[in-house]
Structure formats: C-alpha cells, structure tokens
VODRENLUM-659508 format. One record per residue (C-alpha): z, y, x; residue number from 1. Coordinates in steps of 0.1 Angstrom, whole numbers. Example, Ala and Ser with C-alpha at 12.3 -4.5 7.8 and 13.67 -1.06 7.14 Angstrom:
! residues 2
zz: 78 yy: -45 xx: 123 i: 1
zz: 71 yy: -11 xx: 137 i: 2
This chain:
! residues 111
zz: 940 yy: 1172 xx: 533 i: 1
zz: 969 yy: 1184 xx: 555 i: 2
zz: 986 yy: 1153 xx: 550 i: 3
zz: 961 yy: 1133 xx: 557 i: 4
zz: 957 yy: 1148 xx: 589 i: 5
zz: 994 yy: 1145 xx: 597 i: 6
zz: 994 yy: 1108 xx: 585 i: 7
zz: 962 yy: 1101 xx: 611 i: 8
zz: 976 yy: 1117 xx: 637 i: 9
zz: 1014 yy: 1097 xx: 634 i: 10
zz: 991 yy: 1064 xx: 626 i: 11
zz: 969 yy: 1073 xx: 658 i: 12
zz: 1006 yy: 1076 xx: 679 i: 13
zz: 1017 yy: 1045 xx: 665 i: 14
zz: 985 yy: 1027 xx: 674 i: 15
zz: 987 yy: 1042 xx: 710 i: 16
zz: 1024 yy: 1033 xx: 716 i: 17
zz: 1022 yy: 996 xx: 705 i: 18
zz: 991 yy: 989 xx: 725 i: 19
zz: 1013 yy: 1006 xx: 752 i: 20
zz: 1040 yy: 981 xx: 746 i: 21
zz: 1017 yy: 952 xx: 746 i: 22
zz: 1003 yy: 962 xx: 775 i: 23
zz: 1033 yy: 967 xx: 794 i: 24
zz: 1048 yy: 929 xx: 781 i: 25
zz: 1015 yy: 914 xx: 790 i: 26
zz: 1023 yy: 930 xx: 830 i: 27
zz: 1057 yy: 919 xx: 829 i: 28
zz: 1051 yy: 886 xx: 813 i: 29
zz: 1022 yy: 878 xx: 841 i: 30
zz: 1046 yy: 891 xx: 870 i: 31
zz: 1068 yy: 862 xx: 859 i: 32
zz: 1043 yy: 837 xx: 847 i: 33
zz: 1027 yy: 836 xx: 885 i: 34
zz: 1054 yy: 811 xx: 897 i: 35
zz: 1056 yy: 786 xx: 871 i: 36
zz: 1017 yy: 789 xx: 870 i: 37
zz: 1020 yy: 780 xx: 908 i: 38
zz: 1042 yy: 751 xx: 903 i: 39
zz: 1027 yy: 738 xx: 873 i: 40
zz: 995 yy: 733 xx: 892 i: 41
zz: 1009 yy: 719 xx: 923 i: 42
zz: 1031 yy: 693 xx: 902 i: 43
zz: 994 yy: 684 xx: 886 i: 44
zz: 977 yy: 679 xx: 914 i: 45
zz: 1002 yy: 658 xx: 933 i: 46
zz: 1005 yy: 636 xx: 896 i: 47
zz: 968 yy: 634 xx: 895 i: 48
zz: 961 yy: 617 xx: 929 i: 49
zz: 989 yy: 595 xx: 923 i: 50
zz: 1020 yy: 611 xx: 944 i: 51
zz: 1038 yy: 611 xx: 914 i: 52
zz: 1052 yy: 646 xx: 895 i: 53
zz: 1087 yy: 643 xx: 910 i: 54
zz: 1072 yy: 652 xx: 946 i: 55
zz: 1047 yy: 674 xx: 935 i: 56
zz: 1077 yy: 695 xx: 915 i: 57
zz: 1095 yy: 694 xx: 946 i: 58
zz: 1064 yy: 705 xx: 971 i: 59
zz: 1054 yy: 736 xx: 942 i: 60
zz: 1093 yy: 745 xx: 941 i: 61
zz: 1091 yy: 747 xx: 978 i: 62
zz: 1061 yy: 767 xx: 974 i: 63
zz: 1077 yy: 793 xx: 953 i: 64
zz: 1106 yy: 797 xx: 973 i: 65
zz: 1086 yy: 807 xx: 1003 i: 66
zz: 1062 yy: 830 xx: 986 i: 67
zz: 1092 yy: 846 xx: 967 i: 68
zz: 1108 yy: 849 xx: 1002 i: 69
zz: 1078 yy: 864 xx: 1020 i: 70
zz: 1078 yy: 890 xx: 988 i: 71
zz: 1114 yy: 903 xx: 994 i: 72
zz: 1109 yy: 903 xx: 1033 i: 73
zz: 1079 yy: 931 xx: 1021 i: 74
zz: 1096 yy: 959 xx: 1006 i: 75
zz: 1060 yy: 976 xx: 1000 i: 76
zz: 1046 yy: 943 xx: 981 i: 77
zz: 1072 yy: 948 xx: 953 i: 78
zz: 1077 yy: 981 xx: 955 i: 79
zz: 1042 yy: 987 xx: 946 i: 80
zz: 1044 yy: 965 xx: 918 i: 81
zz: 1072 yy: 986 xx: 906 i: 82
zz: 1057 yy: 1011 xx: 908 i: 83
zz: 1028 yy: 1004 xx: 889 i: 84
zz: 1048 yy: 992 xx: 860 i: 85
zz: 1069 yy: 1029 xx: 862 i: 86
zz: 1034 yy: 1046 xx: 862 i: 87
zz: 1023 yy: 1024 xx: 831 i: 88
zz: 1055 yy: 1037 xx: 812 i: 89
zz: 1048 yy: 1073 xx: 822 i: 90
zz: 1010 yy: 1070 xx: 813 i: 91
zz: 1023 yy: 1062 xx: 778 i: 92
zz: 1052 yy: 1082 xx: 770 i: 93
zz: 1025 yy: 1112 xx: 784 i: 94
zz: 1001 yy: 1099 xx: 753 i: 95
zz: 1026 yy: 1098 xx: 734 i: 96
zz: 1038 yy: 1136 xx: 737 i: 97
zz: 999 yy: 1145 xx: 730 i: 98
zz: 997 yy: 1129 xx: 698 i: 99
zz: 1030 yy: 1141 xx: 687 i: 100
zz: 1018 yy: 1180 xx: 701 i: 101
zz: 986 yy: 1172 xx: 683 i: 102
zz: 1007 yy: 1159 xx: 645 i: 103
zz: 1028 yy: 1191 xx: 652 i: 104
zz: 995 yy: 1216 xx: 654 i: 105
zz: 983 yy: 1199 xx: 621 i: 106
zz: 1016 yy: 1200 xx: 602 i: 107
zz: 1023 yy: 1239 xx: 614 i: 108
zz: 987 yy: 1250 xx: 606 i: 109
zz: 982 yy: 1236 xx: 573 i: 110
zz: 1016 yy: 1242 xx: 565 i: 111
C-alpha cells in the first residue's frame, strides 16, 4: 500500500507540473499571438470592403508598431506582465515542493 501511496503522490506532482507548463505556454503563447491576432484582423477587414490585403497588411503593421511602441514607453505595462508570468512559475515550483514533501512523508512513514 505504501507504494501505492508513493506512486499517487509522484503521479499527482506530475499531473500538477504539466498543467503548470501548459499553463505557462498558453500565457506566453497569447502574449505573442495578440499582434498577429491584430494584424490578421485589420488585413481582413481592409480585404473585405474591397481595399485590398496589401494596404490593410500595411495599416495592421502600422498598428502594431505603435501599440508595441506605446508598451515599451510604459515600463509598468510590461513589467507587470512579467511579473505575472515570474509569479506563475513560483506558484508552481511552490506546488511542486508540496507534493514532493508530501511523496517524502509517505515513503519515510511506511518505509
């Protein structure tokens, strides 16, 4: 039974650190979808009402630019975002030092 405990435990940390993982690539991943989401869209509409996709790319390229340059002229903006991602990583690393305390109790008790 003591194994079985053990294995639970180790499955339990596994679990916890690859939903960490996705959770952290899904964060990233959106950070750096945003401006191709932004261009994508503008280029759409400017092809849909008949300005053709070339302009539109150009207008949404624009677009990004300045919202990327408004982002680095705020220091807090990005830091924040940082900052939430280095919090994310501690959050897990932390619930992953539980479950290994926890798989340590069980294999010094039983064993």
């Amino acid at each position: 039974m003591k194994n079985v405990n053990y294995g639970l435990a180790r499955a339990f940390q596994l679990i916890v650190a690859v939903l960490f993982i996705y959770i952290a690539l899904v964060y990233a991943g959106g950070i750096l979808l945003v401006p191709l989401l932004i261009i994508n869209l503008i280029s759409g509409v400017f092809g849909t009402i008949g300005l053709g996709d070339t302009l539109g790319l150009a207008v949404a390229v624009a677009v990004d630019a300045y919202l990327v340059y408004v982002i680095y002229n705020t220091p807090a903006i990005y830091r924040g975002v940082l900052q939430i991602g280095v919090e994310l990583v501690a959050m897990a690393f932390n619930q992953f030092q539980v479950f290994d305390t926890i798989a340590e109790e069980i294999k010094s008790n039983n064993g």
